[in-house]
N, C-alpha and C positions, 0 to 999 in steps of 0.2 A: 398136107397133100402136095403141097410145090417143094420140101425140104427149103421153107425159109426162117430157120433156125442153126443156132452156129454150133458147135460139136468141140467144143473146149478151144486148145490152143496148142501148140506144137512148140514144146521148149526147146528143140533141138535141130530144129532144118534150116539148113540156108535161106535167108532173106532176098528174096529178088535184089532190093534194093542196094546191095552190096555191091554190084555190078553198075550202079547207076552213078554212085558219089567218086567223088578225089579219090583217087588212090593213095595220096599221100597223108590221109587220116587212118592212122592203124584202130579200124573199127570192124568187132567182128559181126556182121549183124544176121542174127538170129532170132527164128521166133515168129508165130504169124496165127491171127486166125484160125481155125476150121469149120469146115462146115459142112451139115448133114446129108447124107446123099452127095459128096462130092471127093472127086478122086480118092474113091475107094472106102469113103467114110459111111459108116452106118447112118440110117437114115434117123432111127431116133436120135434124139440129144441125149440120152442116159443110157449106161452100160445097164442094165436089169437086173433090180435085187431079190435074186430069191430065195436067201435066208427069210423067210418070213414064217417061222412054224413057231404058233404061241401056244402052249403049255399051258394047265394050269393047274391047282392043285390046294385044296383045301381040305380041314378037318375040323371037328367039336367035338369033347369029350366034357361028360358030365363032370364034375371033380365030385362035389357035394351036391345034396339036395336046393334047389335053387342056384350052385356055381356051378359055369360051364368056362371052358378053357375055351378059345377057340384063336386058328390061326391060318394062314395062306399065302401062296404064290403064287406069281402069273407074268408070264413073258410078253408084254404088248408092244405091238410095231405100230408107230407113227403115223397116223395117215399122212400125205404128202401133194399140194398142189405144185410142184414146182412147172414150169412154165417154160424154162429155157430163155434163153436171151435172141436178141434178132439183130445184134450190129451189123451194121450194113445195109438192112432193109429196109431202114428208114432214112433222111438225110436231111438238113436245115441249110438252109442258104446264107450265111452271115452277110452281113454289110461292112466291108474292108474302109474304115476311116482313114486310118493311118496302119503304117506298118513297125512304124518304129516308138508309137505314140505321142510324136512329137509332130512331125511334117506329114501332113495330110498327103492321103495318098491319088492325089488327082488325075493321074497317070491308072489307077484303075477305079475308082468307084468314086461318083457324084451323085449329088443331091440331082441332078435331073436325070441321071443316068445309074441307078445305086448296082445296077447288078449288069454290066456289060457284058458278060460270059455266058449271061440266062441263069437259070435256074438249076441247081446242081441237082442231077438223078442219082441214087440210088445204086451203086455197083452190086449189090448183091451180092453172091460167092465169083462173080467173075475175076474180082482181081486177086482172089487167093489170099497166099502170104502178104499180099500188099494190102489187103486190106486196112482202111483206117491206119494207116504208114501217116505219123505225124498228130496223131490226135491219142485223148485217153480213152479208156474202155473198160468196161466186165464183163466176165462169162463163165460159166457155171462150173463145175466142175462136173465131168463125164462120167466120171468114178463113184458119186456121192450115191451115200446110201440113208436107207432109210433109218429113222433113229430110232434104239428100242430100248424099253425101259423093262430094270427090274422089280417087281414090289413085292414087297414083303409085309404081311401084318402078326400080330401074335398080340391078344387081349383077352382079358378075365372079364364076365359078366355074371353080375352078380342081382336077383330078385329082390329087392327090397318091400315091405312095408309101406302100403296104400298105393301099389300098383305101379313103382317106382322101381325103374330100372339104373344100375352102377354101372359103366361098361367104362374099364381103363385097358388103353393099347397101346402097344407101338407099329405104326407105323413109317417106314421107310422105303424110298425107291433110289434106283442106282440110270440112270442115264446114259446110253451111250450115242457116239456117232452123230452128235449135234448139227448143224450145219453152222461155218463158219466163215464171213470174210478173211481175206489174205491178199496183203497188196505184195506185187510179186518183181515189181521192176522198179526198188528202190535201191541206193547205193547202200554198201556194206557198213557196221559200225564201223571196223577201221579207218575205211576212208569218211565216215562223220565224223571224225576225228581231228581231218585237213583244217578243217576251219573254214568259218565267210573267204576268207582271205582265195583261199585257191578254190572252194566249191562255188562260188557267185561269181567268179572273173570270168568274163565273157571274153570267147575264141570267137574265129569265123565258122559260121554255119556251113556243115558241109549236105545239109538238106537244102538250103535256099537254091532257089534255081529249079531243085530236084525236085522236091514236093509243091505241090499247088498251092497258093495263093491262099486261099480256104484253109490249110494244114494250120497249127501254129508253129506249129516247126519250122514252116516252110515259109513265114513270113518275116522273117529279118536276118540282118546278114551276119547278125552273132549271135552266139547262146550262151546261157551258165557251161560252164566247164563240167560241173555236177549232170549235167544235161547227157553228157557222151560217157558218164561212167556210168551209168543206169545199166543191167543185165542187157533188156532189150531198147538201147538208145532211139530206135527208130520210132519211139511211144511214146506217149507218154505216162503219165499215172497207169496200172493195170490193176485190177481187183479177179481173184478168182472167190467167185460165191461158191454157195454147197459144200465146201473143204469139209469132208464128214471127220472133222476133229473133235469136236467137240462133249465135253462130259457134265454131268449136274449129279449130286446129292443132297437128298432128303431125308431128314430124319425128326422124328417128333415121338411126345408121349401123348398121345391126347385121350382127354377124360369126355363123361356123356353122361348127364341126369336125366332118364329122360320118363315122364308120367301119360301111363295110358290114358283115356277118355274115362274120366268117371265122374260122377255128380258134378258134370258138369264144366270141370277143369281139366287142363290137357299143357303140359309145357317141355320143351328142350333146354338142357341149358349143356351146353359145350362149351370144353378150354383145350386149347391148342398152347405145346410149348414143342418149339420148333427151329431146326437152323438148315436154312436152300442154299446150297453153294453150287457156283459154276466154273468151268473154264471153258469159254466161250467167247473171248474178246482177246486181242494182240494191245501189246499195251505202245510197241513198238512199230511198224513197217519191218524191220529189220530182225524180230524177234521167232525163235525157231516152239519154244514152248508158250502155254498159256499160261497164265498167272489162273490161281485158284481162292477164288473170293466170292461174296456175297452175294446173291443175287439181287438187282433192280429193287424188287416186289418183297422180301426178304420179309418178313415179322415174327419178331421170335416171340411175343405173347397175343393171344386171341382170344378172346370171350365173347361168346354168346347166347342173349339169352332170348327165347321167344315161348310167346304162349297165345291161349285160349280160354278166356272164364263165360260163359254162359250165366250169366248174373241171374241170381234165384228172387227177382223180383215180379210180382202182380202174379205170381203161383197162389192162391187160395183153395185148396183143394175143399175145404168146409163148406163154400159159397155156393149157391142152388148152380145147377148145368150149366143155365144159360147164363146167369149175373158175370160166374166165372169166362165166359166165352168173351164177355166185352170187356172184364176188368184184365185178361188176358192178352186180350187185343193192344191195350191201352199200355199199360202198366210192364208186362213182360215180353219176352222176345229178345231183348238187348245182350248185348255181345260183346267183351273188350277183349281189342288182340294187343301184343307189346311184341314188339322186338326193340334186342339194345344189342351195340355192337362195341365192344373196347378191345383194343389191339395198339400194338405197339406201332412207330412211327415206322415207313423206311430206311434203308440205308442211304445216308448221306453222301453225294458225290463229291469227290475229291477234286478239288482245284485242280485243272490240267496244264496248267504252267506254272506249279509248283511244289518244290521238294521237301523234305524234313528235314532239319537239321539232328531231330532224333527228342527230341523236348515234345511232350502228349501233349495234343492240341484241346482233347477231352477237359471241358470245365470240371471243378468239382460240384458236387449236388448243393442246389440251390444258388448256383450262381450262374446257370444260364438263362440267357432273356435273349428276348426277339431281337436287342440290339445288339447281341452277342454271343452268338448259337455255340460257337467255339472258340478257344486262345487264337483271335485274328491276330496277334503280331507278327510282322515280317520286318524282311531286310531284302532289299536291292540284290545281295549276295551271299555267298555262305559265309565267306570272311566276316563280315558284316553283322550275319546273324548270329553266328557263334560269339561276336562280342558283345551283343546285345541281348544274349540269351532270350533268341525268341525264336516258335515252334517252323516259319516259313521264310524262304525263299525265292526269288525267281530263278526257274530252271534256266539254265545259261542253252543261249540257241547252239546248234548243231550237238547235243548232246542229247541222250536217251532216257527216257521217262523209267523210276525206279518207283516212282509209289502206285497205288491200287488205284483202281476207277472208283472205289467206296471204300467211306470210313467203318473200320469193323466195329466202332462203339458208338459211333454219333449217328443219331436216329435224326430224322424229319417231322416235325410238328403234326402233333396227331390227335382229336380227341374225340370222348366218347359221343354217340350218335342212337339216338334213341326215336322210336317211331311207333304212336299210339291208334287206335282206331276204334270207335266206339258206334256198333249195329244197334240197328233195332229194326227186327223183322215180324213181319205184319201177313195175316194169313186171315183171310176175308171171306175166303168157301171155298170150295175145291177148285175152283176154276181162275180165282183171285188173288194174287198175294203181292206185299211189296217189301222195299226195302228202306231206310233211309239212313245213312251213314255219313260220320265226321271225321275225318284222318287228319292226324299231323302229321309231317316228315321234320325230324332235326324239332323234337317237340320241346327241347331246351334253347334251340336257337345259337347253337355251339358254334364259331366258327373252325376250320381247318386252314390253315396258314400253309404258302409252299416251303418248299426247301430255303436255305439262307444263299446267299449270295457266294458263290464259289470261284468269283474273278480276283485273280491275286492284286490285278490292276485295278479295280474299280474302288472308290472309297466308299461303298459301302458292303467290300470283303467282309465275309464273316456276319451280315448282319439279315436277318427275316423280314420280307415285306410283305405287311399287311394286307395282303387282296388276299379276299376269301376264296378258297378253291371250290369249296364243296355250298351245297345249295343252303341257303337261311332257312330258319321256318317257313316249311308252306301249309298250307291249312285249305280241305277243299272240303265241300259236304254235296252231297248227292241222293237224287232221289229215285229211285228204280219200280215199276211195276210192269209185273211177269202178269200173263194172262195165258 
């Protein structure tokens, strides 16, 4: 209602701030804020998508008696909360200890006095371009759309003997328009190239003085040199959310046994074989494409099996009406359910401060264990590792990340989980009945172990710690009457 919401950011306009610092710092400063409902900006945060027309499109054809073919398409759009961001509309007051983090800064802020200026308000859209001048920030992207997927299925279903369904498919969907961070004010690979040496040497700040006290910019009277070749120096860090770049594919064969209700017994059993890839993540600050890998949640094999048996016990059909009523009572009613879940582990995250030398880190079969999930060898350096022929590295600072956020073959500790539950229902006259039931979860007591240890620095690189993630056996029983 009040437009306190910001409206992307202007990569291209004069900076107030430009007019405010030395002259003799050749800085172009550009780049500012926007915001909704203001000079001239639309009042929503989002330009409006209305590509949203979803299609769909299905068929079945008998092949044979009992086989049917069947297959489908369908265009679905994403639902979507996004929110927008509100910088500027909120603000925090810090307490200025020191400025330089060395000499207290007594000259503005005390322990009997921590905040002599008051309490810092809120500028809102008042200061424009200057908004947030000296600090970091996110904001959405204006442009971002909604994401749509394509799916595709095509399976054969086939009638089986004793009421047993075959159904084998493929399914697959195609992703588009993901939303995606993108940090947008960091220095260019060539200049990470400079080294510590010239990107860490601190100049004079030509914000000190200019910017408040509260900025961090504005609080010491030098900065990294890195500092002033930033696109928009006048910032810090900037993230643009919503970047509708992003893509995912899915593809799978999956199979389905599945048994109608009859004398008694009823089950599903499904298998999923399956690979989710995404580009959705910058592996760089500095990188224009996405890298195309695994996703997070990723399992390429999945079983499951669930069912229903009505246990055919204290049935006596031979026994007089009523004997039968009570040895019924007694004797039958009972009911076992099962589910079992077996699936392959995730994809393993990839040490982020470390490179390959090019040697498969992937153990061979039967030689992984929890103290050694993969080939942990490294070296300090490539030199190093290349003479030691071993698979890791520490990536050398100011240089760009070349491996994946996950390993394409090294799965995460995973095991099967199975869950049992045995009824027994009770039915007293029309108006009476109960129930009384025993469930296990995790009825083998299986643990799930996390991923390994992915710190190239840590010494225990490479190794699984034992905390259990997933829950022990629990075992509850309960007693229920309906009236």
């Amino acid at each position: 209602k009040y437009n306190r919401i910001n409206r992307g950011f202007d990569f291209a306009a004069k900076n107030p701030l430009q007019d405010q610092i030395d002259s003799g710092f050749a800085l172009d400063l550009r780049g500012g804020l926007l915001f909704a409902g203001v000079n001239g900006q639309p009042r929503g945060g989002y330009n409006p998508d209305r590509q949203t027309w979803q299609p769909r499109l299905g068929f079945a054809w008998r092949l044979f008696n009992k086989t049917v073919l069947r297959g489908g398409y369908g265009l679905y759009v994403q639902g979507s909360s996004q929110l927008d961001t509100q910088a500027g509309f909120s603000r925090s007051t810090p307490f200025i200890g020191s400025i330089d983090s060395v000499k207290p800064a007594l000259e503005y802020n005390t322990l009997e006095n921590p905040y002599p200026r008051g309490l810092l308000a809120p500028s809102g859209s008042r200061d424009a371009l200057l908004s947030l001048a000296g600090f970091g920030f996110s904001f959405d992207d204006p442009n971002r759309r909604l994401p749509k997927t394509h799916q595709v299925s095509l399976g054969v279903q086939r009638e089986l003997p004793s009421r047993i369904l075959l159904d084998v498919s493929y399914v697959g969907s195609r992703t588009y328009k993901l939303a995606v961070g993108k940090s947008i004010n960091e220095i260019s690979a060539d200049q990470l190239k400079l080294g510590g040496t010239v990107l860490n040497k601190q100049i004079r700040n030509p914000f000190f003085g200019v910017l408040p006290l509260e900025a961090p910019l504005g609080r010491t009277t030098t900065v990294a040199q890195s500092q002033l070749m930033r696109p928009y120096p006048q910032f810090q860090g900037i993230t643009m959310n919503a970047y509708s770049v992003g893509h995912s594919w899915y593809n799978s064969l999956q199979g389905k046994l599945e048994k109608r209700f009859s004398h008694g017994l009823t089950f599903i059993s499904s298998y999923t074989y399956s690979r989710n890839m995404e580009q959705a993540s910058y592996l760089n600050a500095q990188d224009d494409d996405l890298p195309r890998e695994l996703v997070s949640f990723d399992r390429t094999h999945r079983l499951a099996l669930s069912g229903l048996w009505d246990l055919p016990v204290g049935r006596r059909r031979w026994l007089l009406a009523e004997t039968r009523a009570w040895v019924d009572a007694l004797l039958g009613g009972w009911q076992f359910n099962w589910i079992g879940n077996f699936q392959s582990g995730v994809p393993t995250s990839y040490p982020g401060g470390a490179e390959l030398t090019g040697i498969n880190p992937t153990l061979p079969n039967g030689q992984q264990t929890f103290d050694r999930w993969f080939d942990n060898r490294k070296a300090s350096n490539l030199q190093a590792a290349l003479d030691a022929q071993v698979p890791f590295y520490n990536r050398p600072s100011f240089t760009l990340r070349r491996t994946p956020l996950r390993f394409p073959n090294i799965r995460n500790h995973y095991a099967p989980q199975i869950n049992l539950s045995l009824f027994k229902n009770m039915r007293f006259n029309e108006q009476w009945s109960g129930q009384f039931r025993v469930e296990s979860f995790n009825v083998t007591n299986t643990p799930i172990f996390p991923g390994p240890n992915t710190d190239i620095n840590s010494g225990n690189f490479g190794k699984v710690t034992l905390n259990q993630i997933n829950f022990p056996r629990h075992i509850q029983v309960a007693m229920k009457l309906r009236f």
